[in-house]
Structure formats: structure tokens, C-alpha cells
Rosetta silent file (secondary structure, phi, psi, omega in degrees, C-alpha in Angstrom):
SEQUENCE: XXXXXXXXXXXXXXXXXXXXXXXXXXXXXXXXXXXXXXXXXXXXXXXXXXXXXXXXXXXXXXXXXXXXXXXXXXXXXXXXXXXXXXXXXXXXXXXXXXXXXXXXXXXXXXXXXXXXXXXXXXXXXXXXXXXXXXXXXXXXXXXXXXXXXXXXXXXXXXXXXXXXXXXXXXXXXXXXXXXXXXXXXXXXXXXXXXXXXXXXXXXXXXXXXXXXXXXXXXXXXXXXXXXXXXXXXXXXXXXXXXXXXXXXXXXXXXXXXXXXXXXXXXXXXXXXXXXXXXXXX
SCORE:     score description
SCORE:     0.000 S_00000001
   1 L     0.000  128.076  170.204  -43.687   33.641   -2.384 S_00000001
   2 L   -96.882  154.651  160.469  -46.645   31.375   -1.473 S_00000001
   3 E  -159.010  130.228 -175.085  -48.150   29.175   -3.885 S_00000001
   4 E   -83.054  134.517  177.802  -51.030   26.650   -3.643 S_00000001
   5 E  -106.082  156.311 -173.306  -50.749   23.437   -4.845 S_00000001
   6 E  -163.328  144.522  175.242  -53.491   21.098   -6.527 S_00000001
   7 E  -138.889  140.527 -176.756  -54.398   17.872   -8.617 S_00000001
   8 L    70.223   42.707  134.760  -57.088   16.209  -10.601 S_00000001
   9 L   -67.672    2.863  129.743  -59.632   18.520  -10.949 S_00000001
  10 L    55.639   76.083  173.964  -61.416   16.715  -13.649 S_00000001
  11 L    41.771   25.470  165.733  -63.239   20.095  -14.463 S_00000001
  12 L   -80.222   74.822 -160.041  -63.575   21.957  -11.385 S_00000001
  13 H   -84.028  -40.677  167.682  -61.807   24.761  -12.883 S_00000001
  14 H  -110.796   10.676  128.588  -62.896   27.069  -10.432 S_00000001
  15 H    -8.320  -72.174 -175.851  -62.489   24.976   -7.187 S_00000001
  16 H   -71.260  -41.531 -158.213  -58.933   26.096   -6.401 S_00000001
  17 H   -65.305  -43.093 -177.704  -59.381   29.619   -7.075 S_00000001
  18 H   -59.716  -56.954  177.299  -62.474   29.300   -4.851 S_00000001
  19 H   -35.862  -61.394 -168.691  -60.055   27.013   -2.210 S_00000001
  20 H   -62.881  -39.021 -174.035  -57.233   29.925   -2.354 S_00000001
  21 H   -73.693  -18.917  158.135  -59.815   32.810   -1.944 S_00000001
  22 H   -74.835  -27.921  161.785  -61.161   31.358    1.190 S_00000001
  23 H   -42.613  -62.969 -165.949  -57.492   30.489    2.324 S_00000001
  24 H   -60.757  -60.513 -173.428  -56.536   34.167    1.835 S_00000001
  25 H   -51.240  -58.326  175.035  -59.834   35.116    3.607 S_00000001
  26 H   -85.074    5.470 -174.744  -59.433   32.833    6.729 S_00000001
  27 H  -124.132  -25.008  179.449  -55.596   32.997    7.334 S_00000001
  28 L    49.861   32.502  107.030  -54.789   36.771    5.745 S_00000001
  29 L   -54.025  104.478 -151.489  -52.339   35.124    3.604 S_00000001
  30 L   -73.419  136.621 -179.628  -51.539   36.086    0.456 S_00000001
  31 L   -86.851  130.732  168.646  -51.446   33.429   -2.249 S_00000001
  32 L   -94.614  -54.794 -166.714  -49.211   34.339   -5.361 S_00000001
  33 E  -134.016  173.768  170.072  -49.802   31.388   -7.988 S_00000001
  34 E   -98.171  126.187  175.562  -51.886   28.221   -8.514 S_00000001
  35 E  -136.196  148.359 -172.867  -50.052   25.278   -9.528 S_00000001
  36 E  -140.347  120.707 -160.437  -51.912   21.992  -10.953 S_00000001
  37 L   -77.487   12.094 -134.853  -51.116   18.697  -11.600 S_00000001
  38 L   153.732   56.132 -153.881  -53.481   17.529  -14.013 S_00000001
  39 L    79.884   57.643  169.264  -56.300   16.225  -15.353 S_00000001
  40 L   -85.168   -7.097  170.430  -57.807   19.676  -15.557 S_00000001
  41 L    90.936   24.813 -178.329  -61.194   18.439  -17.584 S_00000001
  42 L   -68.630  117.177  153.559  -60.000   20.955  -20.622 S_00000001
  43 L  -118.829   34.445 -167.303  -62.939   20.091  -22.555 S_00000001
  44 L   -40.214  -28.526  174.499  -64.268   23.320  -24.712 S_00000001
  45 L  -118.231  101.981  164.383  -66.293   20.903  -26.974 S_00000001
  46 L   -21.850  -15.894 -157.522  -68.519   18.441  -25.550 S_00000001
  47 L  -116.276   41.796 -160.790  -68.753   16.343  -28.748 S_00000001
  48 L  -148.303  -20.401 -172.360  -64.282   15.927  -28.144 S_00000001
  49 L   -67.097  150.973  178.091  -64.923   14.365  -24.295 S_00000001
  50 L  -119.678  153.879 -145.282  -63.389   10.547  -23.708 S_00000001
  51 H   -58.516  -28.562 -177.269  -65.255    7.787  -22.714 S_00000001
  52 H   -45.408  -56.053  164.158  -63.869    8.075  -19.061 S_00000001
  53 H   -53.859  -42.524  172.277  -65.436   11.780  -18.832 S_00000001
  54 H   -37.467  -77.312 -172.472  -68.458   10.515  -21.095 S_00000001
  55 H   -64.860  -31.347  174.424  -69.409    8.514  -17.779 S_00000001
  56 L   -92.028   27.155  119.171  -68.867   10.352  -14.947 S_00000001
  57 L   -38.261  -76.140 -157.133  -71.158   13.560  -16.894 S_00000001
  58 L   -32.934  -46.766 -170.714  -73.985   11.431  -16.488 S_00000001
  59 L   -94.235  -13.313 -176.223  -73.542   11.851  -12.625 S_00000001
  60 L  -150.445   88.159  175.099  -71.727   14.926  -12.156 S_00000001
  61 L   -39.283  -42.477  178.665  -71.596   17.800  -13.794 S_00000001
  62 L   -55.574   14.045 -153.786  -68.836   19.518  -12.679 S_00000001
  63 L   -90.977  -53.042 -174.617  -66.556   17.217  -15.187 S_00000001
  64 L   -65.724   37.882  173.253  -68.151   20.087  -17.589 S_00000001
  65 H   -54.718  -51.739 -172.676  -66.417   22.691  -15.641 S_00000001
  66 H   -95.057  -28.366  153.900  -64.503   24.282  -18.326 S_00000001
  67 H   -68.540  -39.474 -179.733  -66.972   24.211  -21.073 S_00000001
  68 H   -66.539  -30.893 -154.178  -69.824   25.565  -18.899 S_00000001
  69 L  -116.325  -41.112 -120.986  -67.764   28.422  -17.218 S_00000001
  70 L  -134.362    5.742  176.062  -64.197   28.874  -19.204 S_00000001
  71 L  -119.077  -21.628 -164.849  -65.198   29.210  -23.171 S_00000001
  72 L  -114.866  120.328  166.464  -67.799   31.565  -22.797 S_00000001
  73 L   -54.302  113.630 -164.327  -67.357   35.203  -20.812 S_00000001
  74 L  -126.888  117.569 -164.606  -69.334   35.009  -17.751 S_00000001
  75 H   -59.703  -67.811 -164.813  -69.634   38.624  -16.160 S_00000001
  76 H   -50.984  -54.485 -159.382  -69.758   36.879  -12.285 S_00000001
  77 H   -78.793  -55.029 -177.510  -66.966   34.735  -12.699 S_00000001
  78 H   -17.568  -61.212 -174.878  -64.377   37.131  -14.868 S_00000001
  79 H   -64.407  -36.244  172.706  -64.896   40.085  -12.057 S_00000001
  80 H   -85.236   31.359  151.167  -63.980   37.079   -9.103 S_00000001
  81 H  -129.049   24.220  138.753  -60.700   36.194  -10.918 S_00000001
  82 H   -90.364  -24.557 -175.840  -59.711   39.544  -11.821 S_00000001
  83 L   -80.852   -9.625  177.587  -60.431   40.767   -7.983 S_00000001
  84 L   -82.583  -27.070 -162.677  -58.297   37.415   -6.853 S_00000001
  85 L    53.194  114.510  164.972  -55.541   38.081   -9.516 S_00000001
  86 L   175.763  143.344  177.508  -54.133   34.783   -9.921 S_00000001
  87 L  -102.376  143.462  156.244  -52.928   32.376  -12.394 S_00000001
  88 E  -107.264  109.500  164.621  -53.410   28.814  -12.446 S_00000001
  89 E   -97.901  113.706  126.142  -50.248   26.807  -14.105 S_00000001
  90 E   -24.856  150.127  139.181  -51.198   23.313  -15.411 S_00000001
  91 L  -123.882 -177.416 -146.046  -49.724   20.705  -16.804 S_00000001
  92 L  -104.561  147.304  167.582  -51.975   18.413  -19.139 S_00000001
  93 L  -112.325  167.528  178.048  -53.398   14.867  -17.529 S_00000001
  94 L   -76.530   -9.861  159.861  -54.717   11.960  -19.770 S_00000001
  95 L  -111.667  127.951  172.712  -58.059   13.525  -19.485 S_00000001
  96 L  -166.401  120.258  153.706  -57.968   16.657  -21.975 S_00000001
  97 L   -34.419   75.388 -167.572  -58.678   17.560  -25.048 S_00000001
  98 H   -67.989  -32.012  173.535  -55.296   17.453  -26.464 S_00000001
  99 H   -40.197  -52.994 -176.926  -56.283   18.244  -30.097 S_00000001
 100 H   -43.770  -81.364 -152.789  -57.451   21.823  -28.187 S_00000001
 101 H   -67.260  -69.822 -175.070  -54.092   22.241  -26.299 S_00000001
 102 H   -19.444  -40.459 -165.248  -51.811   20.758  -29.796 S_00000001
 103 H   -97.192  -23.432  179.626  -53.024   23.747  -31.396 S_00000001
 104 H   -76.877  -50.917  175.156  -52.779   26.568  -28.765 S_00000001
 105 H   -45.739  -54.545  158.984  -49.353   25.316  -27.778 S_00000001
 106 H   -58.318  -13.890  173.179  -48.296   25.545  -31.298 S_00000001
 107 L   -75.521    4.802  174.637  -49.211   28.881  -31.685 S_00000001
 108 L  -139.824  142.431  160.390  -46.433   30.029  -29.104 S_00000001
 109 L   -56.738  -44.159 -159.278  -42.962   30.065  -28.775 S_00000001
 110 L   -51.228  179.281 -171.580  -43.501   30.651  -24.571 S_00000001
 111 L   -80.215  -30.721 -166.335  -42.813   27.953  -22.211 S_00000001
 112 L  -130.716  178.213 -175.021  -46.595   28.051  -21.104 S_00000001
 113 L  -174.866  138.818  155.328  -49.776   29.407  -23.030 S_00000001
 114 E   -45.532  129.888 -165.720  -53.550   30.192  -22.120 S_00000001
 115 L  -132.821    8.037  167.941  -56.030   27.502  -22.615 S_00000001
 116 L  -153.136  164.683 -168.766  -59.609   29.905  -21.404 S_00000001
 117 L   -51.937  -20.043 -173.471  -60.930   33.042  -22.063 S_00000001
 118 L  -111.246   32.958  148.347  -60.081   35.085  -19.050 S_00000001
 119 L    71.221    0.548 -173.339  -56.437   34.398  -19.717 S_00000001
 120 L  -132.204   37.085  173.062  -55.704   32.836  -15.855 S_00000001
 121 E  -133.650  109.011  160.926  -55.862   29.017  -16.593 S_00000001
 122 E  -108.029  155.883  139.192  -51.928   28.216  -18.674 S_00000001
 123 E   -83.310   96.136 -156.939  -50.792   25.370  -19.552 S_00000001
 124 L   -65.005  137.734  168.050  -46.731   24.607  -19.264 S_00000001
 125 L   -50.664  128.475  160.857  -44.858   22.786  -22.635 S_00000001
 126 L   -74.508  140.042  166.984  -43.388   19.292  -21.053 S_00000001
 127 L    75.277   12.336 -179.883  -39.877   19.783  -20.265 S_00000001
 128 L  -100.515  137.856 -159.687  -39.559   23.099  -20.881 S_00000001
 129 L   -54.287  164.750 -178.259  -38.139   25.825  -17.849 S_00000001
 130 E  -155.120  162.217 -158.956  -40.919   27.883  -16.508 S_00000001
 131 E  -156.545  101.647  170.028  -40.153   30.560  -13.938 S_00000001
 132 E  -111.434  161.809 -175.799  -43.082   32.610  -11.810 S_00000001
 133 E  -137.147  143.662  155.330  -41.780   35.898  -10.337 S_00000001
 134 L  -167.492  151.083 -161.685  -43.094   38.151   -7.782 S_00000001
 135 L     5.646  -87.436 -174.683  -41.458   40.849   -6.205 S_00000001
 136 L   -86.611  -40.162 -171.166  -37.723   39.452   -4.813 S_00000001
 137 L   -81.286  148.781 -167.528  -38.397   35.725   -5.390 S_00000001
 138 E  -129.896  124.195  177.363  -38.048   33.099   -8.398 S_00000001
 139 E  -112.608  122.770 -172.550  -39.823   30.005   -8.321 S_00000001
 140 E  -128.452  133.173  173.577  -38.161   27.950  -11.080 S_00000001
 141 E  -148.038 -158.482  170.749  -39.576   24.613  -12.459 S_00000001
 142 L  -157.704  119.799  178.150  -40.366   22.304  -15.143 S_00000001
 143 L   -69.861  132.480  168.304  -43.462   20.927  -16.028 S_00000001
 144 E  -161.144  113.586  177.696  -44.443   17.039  -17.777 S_00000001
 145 L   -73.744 -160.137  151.834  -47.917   16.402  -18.704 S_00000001
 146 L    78.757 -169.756  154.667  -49.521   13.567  -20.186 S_00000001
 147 E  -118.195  168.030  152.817  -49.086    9.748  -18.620 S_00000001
 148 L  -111.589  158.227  172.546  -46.770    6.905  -19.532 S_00000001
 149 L  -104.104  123.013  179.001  -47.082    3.564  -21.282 S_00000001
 150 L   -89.478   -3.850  158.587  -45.223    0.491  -21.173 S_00000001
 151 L  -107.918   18.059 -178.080  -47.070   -0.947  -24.320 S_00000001
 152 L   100.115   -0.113  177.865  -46.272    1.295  -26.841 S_00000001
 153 L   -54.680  137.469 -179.203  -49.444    3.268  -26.913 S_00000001
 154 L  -121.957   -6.201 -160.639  -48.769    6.456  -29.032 S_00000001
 155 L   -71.668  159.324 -165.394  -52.433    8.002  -28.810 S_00000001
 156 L   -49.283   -0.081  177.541  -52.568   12.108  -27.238 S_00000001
 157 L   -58.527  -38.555 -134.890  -53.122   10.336  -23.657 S_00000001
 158 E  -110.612  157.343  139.463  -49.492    9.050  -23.287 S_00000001
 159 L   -17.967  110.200 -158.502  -46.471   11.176  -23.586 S_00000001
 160 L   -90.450  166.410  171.154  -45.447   12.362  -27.607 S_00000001
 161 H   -74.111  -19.548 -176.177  -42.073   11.979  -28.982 S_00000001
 162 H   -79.441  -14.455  179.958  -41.302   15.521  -29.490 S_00000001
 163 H   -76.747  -76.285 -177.169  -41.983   15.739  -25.788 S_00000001
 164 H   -49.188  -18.201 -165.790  -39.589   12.806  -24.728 S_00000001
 165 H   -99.139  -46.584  162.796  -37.079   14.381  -27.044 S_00000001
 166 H   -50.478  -50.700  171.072  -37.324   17.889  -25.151 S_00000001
 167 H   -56.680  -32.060 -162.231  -36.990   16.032  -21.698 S_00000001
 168 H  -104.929   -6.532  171.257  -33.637   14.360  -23.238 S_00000001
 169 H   -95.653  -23.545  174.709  -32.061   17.910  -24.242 S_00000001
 170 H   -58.526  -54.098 -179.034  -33.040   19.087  -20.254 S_00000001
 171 H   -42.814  -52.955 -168.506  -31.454   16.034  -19.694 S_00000001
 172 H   -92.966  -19.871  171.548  -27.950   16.393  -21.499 S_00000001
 173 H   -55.864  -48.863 -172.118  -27.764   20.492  -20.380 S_00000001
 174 L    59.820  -11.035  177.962  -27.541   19.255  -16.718 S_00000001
 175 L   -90.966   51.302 -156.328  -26.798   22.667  -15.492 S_00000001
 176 L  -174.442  141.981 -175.748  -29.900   23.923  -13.441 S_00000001
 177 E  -136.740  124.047  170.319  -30.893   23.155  -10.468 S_00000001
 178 E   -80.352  128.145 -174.618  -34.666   23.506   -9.978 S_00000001
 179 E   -72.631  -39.371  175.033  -36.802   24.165   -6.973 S_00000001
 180 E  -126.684  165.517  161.057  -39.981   21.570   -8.624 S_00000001
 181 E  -156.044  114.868 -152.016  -41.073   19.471  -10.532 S_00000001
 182 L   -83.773  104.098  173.228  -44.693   19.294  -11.749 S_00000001
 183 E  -125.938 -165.139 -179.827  -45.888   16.214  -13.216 S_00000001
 184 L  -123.314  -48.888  160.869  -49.468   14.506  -13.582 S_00000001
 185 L   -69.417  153.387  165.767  -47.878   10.734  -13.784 S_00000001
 186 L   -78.379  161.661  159.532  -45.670    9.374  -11.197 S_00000001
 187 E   -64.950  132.567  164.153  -42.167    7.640  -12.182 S_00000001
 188 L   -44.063    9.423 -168.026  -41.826    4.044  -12.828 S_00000001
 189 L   -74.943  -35.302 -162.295  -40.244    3.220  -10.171 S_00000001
 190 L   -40.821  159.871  141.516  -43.770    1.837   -8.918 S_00000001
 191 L  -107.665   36.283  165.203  -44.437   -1.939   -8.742 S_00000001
 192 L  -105.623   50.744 -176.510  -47.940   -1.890   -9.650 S_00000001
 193 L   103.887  -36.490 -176.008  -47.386   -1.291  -13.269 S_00000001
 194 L  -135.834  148.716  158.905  -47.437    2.325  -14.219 S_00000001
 195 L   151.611  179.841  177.789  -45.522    5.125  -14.523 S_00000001
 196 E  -104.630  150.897 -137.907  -43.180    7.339  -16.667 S_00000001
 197 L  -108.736  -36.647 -157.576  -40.089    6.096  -17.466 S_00000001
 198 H   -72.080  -74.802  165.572  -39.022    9.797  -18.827 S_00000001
 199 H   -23.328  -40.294 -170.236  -39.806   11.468  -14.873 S_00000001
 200 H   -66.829  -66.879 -173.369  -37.138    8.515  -13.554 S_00000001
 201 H   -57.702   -9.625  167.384  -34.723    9.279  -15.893 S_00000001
 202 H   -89.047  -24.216  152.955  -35.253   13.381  -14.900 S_00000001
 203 H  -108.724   17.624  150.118  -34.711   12.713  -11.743 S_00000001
 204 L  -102.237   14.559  155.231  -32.032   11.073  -11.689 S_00000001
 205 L  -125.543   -4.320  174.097  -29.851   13.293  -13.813 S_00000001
 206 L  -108.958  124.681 -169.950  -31.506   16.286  -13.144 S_00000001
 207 E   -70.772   97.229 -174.901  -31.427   18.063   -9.442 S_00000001
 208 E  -125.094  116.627 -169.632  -34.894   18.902   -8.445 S_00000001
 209 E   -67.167   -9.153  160.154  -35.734   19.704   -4.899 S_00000001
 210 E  -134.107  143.214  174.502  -39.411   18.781   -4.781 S_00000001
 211 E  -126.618  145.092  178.613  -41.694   16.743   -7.212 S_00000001
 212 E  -146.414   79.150  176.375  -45.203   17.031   -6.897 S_00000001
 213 E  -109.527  158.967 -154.735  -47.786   14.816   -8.742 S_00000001
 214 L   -93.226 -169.382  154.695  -51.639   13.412   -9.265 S_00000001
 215 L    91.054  -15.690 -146.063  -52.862   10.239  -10.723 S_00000001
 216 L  -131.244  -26.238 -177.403  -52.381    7.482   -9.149 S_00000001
 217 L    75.038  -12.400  169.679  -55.815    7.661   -6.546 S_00000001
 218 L   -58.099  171.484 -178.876  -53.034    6.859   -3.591 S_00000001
 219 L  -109.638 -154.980 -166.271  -53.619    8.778   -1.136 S_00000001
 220 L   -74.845  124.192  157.527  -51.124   11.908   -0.034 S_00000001
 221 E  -114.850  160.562  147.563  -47.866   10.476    0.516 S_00000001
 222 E  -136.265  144.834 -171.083  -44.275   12.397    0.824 S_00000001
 223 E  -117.980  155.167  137.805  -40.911   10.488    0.327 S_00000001
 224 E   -59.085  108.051  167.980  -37.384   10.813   -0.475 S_00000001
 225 L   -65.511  155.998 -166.995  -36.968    9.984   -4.335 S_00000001
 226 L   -68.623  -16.241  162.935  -34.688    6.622   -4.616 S_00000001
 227 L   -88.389   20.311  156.709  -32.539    9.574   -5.860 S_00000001
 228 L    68.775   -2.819 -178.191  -31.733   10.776   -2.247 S_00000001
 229 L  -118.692  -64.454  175.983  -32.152   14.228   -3.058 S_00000001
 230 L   -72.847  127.970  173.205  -35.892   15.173   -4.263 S_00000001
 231 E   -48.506  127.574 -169.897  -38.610   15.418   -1.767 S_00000001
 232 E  -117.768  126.141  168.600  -41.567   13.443   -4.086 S_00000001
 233 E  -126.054  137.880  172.952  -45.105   14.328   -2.846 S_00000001
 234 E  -122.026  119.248 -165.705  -48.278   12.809   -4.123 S_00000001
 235 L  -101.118  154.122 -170.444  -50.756   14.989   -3.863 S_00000001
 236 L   -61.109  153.808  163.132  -54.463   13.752   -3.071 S_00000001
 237 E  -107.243  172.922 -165.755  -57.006   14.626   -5.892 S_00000001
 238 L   -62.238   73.425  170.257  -59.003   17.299   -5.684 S_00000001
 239 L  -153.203  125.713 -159.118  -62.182   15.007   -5.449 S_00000001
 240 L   -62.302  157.562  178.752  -64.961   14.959   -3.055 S_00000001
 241 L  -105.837 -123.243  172.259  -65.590   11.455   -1.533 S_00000001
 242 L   -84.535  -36.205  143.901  -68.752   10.066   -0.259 S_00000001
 243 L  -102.915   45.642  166.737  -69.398   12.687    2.077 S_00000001
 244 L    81.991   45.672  170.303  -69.165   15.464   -0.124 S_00000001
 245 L  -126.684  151.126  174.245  -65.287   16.679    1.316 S_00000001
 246 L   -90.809  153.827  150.173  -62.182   16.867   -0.017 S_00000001
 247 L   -99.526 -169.934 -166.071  -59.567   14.841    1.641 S_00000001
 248 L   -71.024  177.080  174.077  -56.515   15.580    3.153 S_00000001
 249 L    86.800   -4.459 -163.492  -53.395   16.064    1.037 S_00000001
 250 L   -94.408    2.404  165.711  -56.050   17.774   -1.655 S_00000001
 251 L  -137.494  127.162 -178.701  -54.148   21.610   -0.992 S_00000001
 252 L  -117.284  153.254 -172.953  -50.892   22.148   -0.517 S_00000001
 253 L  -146.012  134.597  174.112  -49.428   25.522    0.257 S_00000001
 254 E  -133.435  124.734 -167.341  -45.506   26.031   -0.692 S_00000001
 255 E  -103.129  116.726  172.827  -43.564   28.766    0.912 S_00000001
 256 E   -90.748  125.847 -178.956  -40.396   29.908   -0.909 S_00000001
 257 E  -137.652  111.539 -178.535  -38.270   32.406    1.205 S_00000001
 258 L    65.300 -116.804 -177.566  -34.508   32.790   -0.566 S_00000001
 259 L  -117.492    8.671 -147.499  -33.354   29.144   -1.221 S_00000001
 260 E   -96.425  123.580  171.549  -35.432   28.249    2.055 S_00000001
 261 E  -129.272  139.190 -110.449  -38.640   25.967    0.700 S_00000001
 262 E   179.858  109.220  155.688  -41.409   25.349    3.424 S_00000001
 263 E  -159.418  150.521  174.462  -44.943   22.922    2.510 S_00000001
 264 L  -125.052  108.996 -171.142  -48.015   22.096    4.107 S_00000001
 265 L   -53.895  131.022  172.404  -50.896   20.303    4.146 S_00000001
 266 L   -68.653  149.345  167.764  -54.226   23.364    4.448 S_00000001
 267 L   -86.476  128.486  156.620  -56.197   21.720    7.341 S_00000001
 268 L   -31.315  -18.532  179.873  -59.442   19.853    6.554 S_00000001
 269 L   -64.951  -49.897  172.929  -61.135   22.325    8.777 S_00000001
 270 L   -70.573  -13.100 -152.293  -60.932   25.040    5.730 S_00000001
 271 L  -102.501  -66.099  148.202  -61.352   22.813    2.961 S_00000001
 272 L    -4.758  -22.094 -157.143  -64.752   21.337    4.752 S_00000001
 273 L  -108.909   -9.459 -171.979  -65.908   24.369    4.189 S_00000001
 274 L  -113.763   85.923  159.603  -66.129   24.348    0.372 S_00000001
 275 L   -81.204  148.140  147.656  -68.340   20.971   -0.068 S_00000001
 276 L     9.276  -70.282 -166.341  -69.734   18.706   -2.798 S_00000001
 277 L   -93.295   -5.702  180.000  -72.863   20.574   -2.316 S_00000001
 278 L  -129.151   -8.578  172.543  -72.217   24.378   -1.808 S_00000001
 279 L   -35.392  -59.505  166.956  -68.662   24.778   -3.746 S_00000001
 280 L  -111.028   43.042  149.237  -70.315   26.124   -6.631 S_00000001
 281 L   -47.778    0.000    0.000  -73.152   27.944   -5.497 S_00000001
């Protein structure tokens, strides 16, 4: 099983799928899923965008990725994600319309749920198991959206209590041992300030052999978590810089074979090739 990873597309919705179908195209490797950290821009109603998004519209357009392309059926794009076949799994960043996502998530029991019309952009429930399958192999993980706050903030940005209270029953099961773990915040552990306190405390009672998160504007690092076991990668986000490029760290490709797990930074050469100015052409 391959699967590409990506964060902080801030409403480039179709950016990875565009990333993976050139991937597939220049490498003749097949991609199975999309995985996302983050800050996906979910915005179906323009008059529901926060002030952060508000400003960078004025300058960019793409923030209005998912309203422009992803509410409405659009002939061209539908037929190039049904001929890629692929899902994109999310978890929710602090910019989204969470009222949007509050209500489609209640409307399902599943662990994950469809947030656009053609059905291939879900979002996963924090703390809840998620599983992709394809043919022999199981990719098993657990998703936690949102950011945290150390002042007590309760508004849909930050982490809800029904959330923290799901992460605390993963927490007291203890039996599962996970290949990831998806988040959009980092753990507290930082000393500049931020993080989630609810990610520390998961990985240090829960075994998870890679973490992979957004957010933070660092640039791609990978580590040891202080718990000696999970691999922690911070992945760059997906956002061109001043010359129209992504940088590195902004794709990740993770190869599962058995219990055997295998990632890689995509070379800048392929990425380069999808710019600022011709991505969405």
C-alpha cells in the first residue's frame, strides 16, 4: 500500500490529487489513498469564512478552493477524480467551517464521513480508529483535528470536549497498536507556546509508530517522539512560497509492506512541476 501524504492546503482541494496524478504519471506508481493534515479551506459558504481566510481571498483565490470547485458538480473535475479513483482522508485544521463538518459528522455513526459532492474528500471523527484497506494490506490509524489552547478558549477552532473525552476512552483501552497518527496540531511538548496537550498524552500511553502533522509553519522536520518509540514528522505545508513552488517536505509518500513501513520525501524536481501559476490551469 502506498499512500501520499499532505498538509495545509488552505483550499487547494485539488492540488494533491493533481500532485498524486503526476506522481503516478512520472514514476508508474500506484498511489492508493490521500491522507491530509489539515486546514483543508472547507468553506461551502463564503458568508461562514474567518477573518484569517477573509484576508488572504483578497490575494489568492485558491483559499476558495472548495466552494468554487467541491459544492457544485463540475463535469471536468468529477470525470478526473473518478479516472484517478482516490480518496482524500482529512482531519479538520482551525481553518474550517466547523458548523458545516458538526452537522455532517453528526449525521453518521462511521469513523469518517464525506464533506463534497463527489464523495472523495472525508473527514475522520478525532480519536476514533480508521482503517484503509486495499487488497492484502491494513493501514490502521487515528485521526485528531482541530488545535489546542492553553487559555481556555472553547470556540469550534480548539479541540471540543466530546472530542477530548473520546481521546481519553482510546486512552484507557490501551490495546492497539497503530501504524499513524494524523493530527493538524503538534503536541505540547514545544517551548514556543502551543500545542495539544491531548496528542502528548496519546502518545505516551498509546503505541503509534509514526505521527504526522501541519501547523506550525516549521519547516519539515522528523524526530523520535520524547516517547522513544513514534517516529513524529512535520510535514511542510502545502504552500507555494515566493517563487511560486512548493517546498520540500510538502509530499510525502508512505509505503506499507506487512508490518514493514517505508517514507519519503517526493523530490522537488516533480513537485516544481505543478507551480503557483499553472497548478490549476
Amino acid at each position: 500500500m502506498k499512500v501520499a501524504i499532505f498538509s495545509d492546503i488552505h483550499g487547494k482541494i485539488l492540488l494533491p490529487f493533481k500532485l498524486v496524478d503526476l506522481y503516478q504519471k512520472e514514476t508508474s506508481e500506484k498511489i492508493d489513498f490521500i491522507l491530509q493534515c489539515g486546514d483543508m479551506g472547507c468553506y461551502p459558504d463564503i458568508n461562514n469564512l474567518d477573518k484569517a481566510t477573509i484576508k488572504h481571498v483578497k490575494n489568492d483565490r485558491d483559499e476558495l478552493g472548495f466552494y468554487d470547485y467541491f459544492v457544485k458538480d463540475i463535469s471536468e473535475i468529477r470525470i478526473f477524480l473518478d479516472k484517478l479513483n482516490m480518496d482524500m482522508i482529512c482531519v479538520r485544521g482551525n481553518h474550517e467551517d466547523h458548523e458545516y463538518l458538526d452537522k455532517l459528522e453528526k449525521e453518521t455513526e462511521a469513523s469518517r464521513f464525506p464533506i463534497d459532492i463527489y464523495n472523495r474528500v472525508f473527514v475522520c471523527k478525532t480519536g476514533h480508529k480508521q482503517e484503509l484497506k486495499i487488497r492484502e494490506e491494513t493501514l490502521n490509524f487515528v485521526g485528531i483535528g482541530r488545535i489546542g489552547d492553553r487559555k481556555g478558549r472553547t470556540n469550534d477552532r480548539f479541540i471540543q470536549e466530546y472530542e477530548k473525552k473520546k481521546i481519553k476512552e482510546l486512552i484507557k483501552e490501551n490495546k492497539n497498536i497503530f501504524d499513524l497518527l494524523i493530527t493538524h496540531d503538534k503536541d505540547d511538548g514545544s517551548q514556543r507556546g502551543y500545542g495539544m496537550k491531548e496528542i502528548r498524552k496519546l502518545l505516551d500511553s498509546v503505541i503509534f509508530k509514526y505521527h504526522f502533522y501541519g501547523y506550525t509553519g516549521e519547516p519539515y522536520k522528523k524526530e523520535v517522539c520524547t516517547n522513544g518509540i513514534t517516529n513524529s514528522i512535520k510535514i511542510r505545508e502545502a504552500e507555494f512560497n515566493n517563487n511560486g513552488i512548493l517546498e520540500k517536505g510538502s509530499m510525502i509518500i508512505l509505503e506499507k509492506n506487512k508490518s514493514d513501513i517505508i517514507v519519503k520525501i517526493v523530490d522537488q524536481k516533480l513537485t516544481n512541476k505543478l507551480t503557483k501559476f499553472n497548478w490549476n490551469i
